[in-house]
TIRO-479834 format. One record per residue (C-alpha): x, y, z; residue in three letters. Coordinates in Angstrom, 3 decimals. Each point is the difference from the previous one (the first is absolute). Layout:
<u: X; v: Y; w: Z; res: ALA>
...
END
This chain:
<u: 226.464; v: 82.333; w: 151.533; res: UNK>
<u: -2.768; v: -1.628; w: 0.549; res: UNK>
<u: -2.553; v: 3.073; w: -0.946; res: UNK>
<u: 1.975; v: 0.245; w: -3.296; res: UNK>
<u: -0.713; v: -3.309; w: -1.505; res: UNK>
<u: -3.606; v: 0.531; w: 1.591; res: UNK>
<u: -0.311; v: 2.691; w: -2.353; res: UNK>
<u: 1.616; v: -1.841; w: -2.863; res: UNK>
<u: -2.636; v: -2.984; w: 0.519; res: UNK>
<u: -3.010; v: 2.423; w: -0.411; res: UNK>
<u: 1.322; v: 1.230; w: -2.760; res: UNK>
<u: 0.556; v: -2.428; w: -1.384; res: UNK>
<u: -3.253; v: -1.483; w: 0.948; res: UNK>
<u: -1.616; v: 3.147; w: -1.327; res: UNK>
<u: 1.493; v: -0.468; w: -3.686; res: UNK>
<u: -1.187; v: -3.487; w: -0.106; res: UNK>
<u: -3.392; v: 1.321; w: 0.656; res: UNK>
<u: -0.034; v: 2.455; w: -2.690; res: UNK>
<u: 1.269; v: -2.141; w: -2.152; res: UNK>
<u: -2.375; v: -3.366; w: 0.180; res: UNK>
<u: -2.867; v: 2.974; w: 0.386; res: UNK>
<u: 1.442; v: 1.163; w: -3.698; res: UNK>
<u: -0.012; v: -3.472; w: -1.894; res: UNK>
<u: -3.779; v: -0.711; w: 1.657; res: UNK>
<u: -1.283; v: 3.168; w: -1.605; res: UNK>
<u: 1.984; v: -0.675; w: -3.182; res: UNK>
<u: -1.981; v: -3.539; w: -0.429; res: UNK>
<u: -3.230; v: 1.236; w: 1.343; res: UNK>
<u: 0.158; v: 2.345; w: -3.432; res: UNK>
<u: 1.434; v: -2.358; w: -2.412; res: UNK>
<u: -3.282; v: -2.103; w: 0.782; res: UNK>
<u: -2.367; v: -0.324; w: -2.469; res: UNK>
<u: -3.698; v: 0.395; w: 1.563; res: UNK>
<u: -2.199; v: -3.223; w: -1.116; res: UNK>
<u: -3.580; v: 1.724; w: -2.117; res: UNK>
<u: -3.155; v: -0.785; w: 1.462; res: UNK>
<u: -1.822; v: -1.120; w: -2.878; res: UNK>
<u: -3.561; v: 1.593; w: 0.395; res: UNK>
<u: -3.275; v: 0.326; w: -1.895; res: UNK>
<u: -3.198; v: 1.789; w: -0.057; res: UNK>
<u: -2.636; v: -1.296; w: 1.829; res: UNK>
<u: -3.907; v: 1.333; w: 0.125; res: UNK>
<u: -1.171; v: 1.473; w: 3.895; res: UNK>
<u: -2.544; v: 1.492; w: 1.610; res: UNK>
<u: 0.249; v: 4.348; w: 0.177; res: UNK>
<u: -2.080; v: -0.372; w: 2.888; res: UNK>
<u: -2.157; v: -2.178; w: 2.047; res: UNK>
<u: -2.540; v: -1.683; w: -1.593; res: UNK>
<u: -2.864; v: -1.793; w: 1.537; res: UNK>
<u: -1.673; v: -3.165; w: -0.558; res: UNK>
<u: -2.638; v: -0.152; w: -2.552; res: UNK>
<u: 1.184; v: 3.186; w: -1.426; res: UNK>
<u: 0.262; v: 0.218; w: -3.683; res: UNK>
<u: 3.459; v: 0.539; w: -1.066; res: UNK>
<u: 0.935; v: 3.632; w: -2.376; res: UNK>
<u: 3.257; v: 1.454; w: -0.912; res: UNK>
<u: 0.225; v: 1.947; w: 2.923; res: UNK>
<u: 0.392; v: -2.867; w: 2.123; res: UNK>
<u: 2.902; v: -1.322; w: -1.848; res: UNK>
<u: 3.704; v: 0.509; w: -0.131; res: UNK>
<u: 3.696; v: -1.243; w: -1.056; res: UNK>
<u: 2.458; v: -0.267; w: 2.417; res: UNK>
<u: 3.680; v: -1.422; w: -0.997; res: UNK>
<u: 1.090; v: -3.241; w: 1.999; res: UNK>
<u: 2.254; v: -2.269; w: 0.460; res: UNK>
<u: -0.781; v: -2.886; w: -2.077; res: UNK>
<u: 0.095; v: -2.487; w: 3.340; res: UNK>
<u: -2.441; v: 2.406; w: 1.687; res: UNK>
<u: -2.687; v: -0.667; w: -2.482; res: UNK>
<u: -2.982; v: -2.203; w: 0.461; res: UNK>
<u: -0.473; v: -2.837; w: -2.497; res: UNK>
<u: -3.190; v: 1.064; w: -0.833; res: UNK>
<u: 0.184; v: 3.757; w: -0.551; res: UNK>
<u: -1.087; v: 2.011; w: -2.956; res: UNK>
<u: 2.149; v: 2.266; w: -1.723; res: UNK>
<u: -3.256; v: 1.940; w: -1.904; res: UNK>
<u: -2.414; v: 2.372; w: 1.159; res: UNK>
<u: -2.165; v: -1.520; w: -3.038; res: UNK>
<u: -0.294; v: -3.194; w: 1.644; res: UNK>
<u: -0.978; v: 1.342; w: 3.564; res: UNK>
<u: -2.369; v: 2.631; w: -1.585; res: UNK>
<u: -4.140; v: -0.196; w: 0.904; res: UNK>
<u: 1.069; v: -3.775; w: 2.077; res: UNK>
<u: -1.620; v: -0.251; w: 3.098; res: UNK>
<u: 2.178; v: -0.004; w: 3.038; res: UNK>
<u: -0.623; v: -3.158; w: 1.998; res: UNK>
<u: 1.905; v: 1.062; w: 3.382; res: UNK>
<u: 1.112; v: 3.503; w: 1.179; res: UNK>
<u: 3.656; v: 0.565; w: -1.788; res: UNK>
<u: 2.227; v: 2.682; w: 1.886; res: UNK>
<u: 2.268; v: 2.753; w: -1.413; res: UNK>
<u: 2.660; v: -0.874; w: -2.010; res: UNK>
<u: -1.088; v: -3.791; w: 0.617; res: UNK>
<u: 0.232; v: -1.825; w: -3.092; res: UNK>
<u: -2.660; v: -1.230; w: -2.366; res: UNK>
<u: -0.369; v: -3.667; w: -0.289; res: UNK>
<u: -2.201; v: -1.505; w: -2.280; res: UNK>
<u: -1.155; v: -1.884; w: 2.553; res: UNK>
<u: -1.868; v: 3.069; w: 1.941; res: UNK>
<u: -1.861; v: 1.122; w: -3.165; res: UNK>
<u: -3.116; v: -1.296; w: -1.797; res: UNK>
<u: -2.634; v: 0.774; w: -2.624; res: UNK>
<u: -2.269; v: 2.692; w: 1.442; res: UNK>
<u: -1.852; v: -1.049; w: 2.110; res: UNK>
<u: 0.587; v: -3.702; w: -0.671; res: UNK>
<u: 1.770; v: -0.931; w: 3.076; res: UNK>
<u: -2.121; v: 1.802; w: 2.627; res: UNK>
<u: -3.590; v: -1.221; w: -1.004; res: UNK>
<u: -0.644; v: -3.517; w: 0.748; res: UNK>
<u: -1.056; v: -0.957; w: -3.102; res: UNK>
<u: 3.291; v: 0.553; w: -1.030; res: UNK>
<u: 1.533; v: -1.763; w: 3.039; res: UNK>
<u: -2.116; v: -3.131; w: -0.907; res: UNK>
<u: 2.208; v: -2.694; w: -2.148; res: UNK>
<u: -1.934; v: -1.439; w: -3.199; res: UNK>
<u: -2.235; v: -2.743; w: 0.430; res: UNK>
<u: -0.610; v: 0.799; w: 3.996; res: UNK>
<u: -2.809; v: 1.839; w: 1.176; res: UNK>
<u: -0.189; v: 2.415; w: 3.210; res: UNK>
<u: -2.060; v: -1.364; w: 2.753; res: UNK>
<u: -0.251; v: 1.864; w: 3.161; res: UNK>
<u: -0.761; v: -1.715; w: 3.388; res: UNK>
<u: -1.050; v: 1.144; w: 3.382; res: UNK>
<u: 2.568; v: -1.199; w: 2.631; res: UNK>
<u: 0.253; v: 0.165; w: 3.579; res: UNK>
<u: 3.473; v: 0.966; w: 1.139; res: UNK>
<u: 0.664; v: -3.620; w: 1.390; res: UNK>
<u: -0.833; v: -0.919; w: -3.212; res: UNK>
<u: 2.433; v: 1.495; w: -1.525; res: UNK>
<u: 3.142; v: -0.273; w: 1.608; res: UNK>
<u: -0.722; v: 2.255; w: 2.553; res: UNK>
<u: -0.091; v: 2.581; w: -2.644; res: UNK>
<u: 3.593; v: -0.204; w: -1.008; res: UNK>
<u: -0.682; v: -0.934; w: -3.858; res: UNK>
<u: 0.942; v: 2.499; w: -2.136; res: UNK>
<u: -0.501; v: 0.364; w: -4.012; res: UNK>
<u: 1.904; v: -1.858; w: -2.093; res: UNK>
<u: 0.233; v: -2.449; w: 2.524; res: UNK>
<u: -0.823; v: -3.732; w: -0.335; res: UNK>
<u: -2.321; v: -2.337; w: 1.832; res: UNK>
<u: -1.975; v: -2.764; w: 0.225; res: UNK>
<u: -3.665; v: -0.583; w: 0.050; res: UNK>
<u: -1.576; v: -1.950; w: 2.628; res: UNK>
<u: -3.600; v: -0.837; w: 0.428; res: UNK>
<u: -1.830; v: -1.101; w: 3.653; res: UNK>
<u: -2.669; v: -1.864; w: -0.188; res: UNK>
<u: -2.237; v: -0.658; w: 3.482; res: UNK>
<u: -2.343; v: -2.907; w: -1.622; res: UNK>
<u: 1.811; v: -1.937; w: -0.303; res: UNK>
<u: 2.988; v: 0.997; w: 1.806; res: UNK>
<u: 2.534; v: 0.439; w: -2.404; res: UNK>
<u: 2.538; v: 2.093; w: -1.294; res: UNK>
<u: 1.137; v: 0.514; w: -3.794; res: UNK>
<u: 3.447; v: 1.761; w: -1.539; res: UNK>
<u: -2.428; v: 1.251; w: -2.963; res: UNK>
<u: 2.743; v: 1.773; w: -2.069; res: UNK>
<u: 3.856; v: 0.837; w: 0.455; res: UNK>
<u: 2.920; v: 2.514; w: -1.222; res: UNK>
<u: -3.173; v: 2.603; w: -0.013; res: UNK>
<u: 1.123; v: 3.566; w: -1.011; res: UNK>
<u: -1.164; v: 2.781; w: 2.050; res: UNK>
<u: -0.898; v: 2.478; w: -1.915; res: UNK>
<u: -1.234; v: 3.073; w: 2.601; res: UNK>
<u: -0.692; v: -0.212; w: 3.958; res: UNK>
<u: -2.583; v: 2.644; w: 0.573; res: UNK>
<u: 0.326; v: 2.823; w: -2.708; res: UNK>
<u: 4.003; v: -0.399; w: 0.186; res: UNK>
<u: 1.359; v: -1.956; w: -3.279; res: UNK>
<u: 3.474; v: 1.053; w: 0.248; res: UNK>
<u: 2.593; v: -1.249; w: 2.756; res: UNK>
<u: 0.741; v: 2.341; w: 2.681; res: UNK>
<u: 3.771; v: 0.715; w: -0.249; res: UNK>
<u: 0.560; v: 2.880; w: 2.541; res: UNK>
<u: 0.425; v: -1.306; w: 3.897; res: UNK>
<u: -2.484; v: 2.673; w: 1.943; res: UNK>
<u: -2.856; v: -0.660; w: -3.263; res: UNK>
<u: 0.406; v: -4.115; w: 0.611; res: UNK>
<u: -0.110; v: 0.767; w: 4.256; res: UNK>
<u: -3.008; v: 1.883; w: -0.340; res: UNK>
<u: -2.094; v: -2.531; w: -2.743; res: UNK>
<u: 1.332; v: -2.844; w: 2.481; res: UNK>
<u: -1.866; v: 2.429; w: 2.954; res: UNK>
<u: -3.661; v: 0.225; w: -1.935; res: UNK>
<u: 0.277; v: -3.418; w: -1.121; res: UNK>
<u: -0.108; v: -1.519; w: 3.015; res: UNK>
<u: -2.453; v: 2.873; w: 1.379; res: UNK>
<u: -2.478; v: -0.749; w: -2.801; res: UNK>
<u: -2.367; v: -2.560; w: 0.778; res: UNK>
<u: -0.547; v: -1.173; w: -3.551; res: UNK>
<u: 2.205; v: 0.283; w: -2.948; res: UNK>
<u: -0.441; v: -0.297; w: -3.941; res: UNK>
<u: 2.941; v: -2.409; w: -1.710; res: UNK>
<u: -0.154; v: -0.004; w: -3.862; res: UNK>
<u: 1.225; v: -2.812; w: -1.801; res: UNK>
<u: 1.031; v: -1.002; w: -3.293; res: UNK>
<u: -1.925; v: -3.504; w: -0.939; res: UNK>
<u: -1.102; v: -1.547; w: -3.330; res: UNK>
<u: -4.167; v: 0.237; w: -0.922; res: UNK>
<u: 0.038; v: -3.523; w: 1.610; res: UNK>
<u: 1.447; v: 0.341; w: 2.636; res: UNK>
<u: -2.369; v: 3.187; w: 1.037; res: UNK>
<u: -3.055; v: -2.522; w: 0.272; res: UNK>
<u: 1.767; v: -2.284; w: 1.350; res: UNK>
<u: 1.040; v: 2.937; w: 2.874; res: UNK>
<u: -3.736; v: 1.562; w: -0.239; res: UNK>
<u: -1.858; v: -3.722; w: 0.699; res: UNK>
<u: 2.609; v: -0.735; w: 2.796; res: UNK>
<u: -0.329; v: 3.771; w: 1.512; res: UNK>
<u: -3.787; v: -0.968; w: 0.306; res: UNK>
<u: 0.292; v: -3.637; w: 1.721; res: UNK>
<u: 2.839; v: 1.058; w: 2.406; res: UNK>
<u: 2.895; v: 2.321; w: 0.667; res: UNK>
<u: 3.213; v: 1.259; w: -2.274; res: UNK>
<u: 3.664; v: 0.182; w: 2.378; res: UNK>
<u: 3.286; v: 1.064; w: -2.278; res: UNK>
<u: 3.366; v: -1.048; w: 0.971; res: UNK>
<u: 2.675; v: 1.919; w: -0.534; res: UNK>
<u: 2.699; v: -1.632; w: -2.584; res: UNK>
<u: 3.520; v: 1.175; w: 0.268; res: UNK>
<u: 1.495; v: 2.234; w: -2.712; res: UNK>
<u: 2.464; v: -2.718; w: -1.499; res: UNK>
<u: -2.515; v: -3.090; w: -0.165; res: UNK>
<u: -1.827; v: -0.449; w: -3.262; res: UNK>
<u: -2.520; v: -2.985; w: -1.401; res: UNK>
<u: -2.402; v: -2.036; w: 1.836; res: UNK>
<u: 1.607; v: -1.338; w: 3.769; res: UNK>
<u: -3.111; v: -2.493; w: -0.080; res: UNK>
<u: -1.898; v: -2.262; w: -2.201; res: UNK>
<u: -2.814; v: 1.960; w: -1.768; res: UNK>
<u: -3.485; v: -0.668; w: 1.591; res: UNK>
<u: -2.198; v: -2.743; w: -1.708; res: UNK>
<u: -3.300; v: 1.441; w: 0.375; res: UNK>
<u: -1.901; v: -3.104; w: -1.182; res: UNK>
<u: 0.852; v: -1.732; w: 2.811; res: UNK>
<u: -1.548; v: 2.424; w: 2.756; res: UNK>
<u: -2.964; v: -1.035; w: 2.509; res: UNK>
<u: -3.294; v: 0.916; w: -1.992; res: UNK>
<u: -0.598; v: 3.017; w: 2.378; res: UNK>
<u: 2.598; v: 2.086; w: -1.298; res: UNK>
<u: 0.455; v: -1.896; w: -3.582; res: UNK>
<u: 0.986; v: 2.878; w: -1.610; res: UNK>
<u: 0.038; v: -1.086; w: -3.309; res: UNK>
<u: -3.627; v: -0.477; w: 0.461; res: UNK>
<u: -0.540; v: 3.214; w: 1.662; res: UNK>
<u: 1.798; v: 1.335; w: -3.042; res: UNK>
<u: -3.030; v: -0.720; w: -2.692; res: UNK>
<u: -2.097; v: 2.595; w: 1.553; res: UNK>
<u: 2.915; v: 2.589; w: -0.837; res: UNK>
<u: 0.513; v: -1.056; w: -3.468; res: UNK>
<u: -2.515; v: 1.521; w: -2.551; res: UNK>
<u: -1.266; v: -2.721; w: -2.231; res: UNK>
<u: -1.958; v: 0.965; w: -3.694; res: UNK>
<u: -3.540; v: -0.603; w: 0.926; res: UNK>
<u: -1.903; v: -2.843; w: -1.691; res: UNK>
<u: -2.313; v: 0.608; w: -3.249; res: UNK>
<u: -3.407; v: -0.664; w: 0.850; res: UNK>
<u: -1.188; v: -3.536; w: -0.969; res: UNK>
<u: -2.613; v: -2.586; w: 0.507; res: UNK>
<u: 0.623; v: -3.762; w: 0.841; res: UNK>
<u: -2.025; v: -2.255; w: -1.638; res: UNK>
<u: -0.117; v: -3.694; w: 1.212; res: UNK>
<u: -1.738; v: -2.513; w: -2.199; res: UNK>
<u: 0.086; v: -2.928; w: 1.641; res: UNK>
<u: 3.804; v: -0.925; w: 1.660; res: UNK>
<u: 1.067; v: 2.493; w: -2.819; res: UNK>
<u: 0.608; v: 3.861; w: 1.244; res: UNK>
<u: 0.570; v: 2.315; w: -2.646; res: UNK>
<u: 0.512; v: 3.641; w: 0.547; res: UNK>
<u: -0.898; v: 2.728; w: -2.029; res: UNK>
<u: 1.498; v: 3.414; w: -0.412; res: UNK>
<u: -2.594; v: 2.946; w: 0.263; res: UNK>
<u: 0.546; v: 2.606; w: -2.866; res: UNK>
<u: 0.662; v: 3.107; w: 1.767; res: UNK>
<u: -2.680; v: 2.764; w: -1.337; res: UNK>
END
């Protein structure tokens, strides 16, 4: 008795199965898949280096979902077409605006240098420069040290860095920034260039000539001046730089002329140039 309603309980069991197993397939194909909306987006064909000049070879269109797709992506090969790629962009990577420029524009440093700043490039030792951890695009600040008198000056601040050696682009890739770190602090000297205004550049030259120039290393989120700008008028008179600075500054040289006194009366006279 007890085998027969064994039997009856898997069978029953059994239909139960087949049955709930029916009614999931049934919904599974009255469900509607949701579209993925998707759009055509502009790629690289194939690896393309930095500083390489972009063709139509290098470019494709891939389809992709619309949430996949970088904010700044172009969707033309017209608009990616003789730029200048400014990092290396992988396969099937997509092309931001942000990773092209004008020929050539972004990799000279004439191009890297913002209006109204000049490019002056200064001989550091690696203490002087953070141990030789600054890297382009970086910011610092400017300090002069003086010996006679003792004294020490925050010349300029918020300085861009323009290059570090003959590198003007950031090192992105782990084993590239590992082995600049390695000759940086191998190399005895370093070059740092930075991006000042004309006067600041004699101000820099005079200062590089009375003492020494050590950068400090600003971090990435801090912008404007941390410290009072320096009054140079009120310096000792050995390092007055605003003094120092007349020698720098090319003055029109006087006409010829001849000073006649007559009595408590001086009169000058201009000599006619022949």
């Amino acid at each position: 008795m007890e085998r027969k309603w064994a039997i009856i309980i898997a069978a029953v069991l059994g239909l139960l199965a087949v049955f709930l197993t029916n009614i999931y397939f049934r919904q599974q194909k009255t469900q509607v898949p949701v579209p993925v909306r998707e759009a055509q987006v502009l790629v690289a064909a194939k690896d393309i280096s930095r500083g390489a000049t972009i063709d139509y070879d290098m470019l494709a269109f891939k389809m992709m979902p619309l949430n996949f797709i970088q904010p700044r992506a172009l969707t033309s090969k017209e608009s990616a077409v003789g730029k200048t790629a400014l990092a290396t962009i992988m396969a099937s990577e997509q092309i931001l605006v942000t990773k092209l420029a004008a020929p050539g524009a972004g990799l000279t440093l004439a191009g890297k240098t913002p209006p109204g700043k000049r490019a002056v490039t200064i001989n550091l030792e690696a203490a002087s420069a953070v141990g030789g951890m600054i890297r382009p695009a970086d910011h610092v600040d400017v300090l002069a040290i003086f010996s006679a008198p003792a004294i020490t000056l925050t010349l300029f601040q918020d300085v861009l860095v323009l290059a570090v050696g003959q590198e003007m682009v950031p090192t992105e890739e782990k084993k590239e920034r590992t082995r600049v770190g390695r000759e940086a602090t191998s190399t005895a000297r370093r070059t740092v260039t930075l991006a000042l205004t004309p006067q600041q550049v004699q101000i820099l030259t005079v200062a590089i000539e009375q003492g020494k120039i050590r950068l400090t290393l600003r971090p990435r989120m801090e912008t404007g001046e941390a410290l009072p700008a320096v009054d140079l008028s009120n310096l000792p008179p050995a390092i007055d730089l605003n003094t120092l600075l007349q020698f720098y500054i090319r003055r029109p040289e006087a006409a010829p002329s001849v000073e006649v006194i007559r009595g408590l009366k001086k009169e000058v006279t201009p000599v006619p140039a022949k």
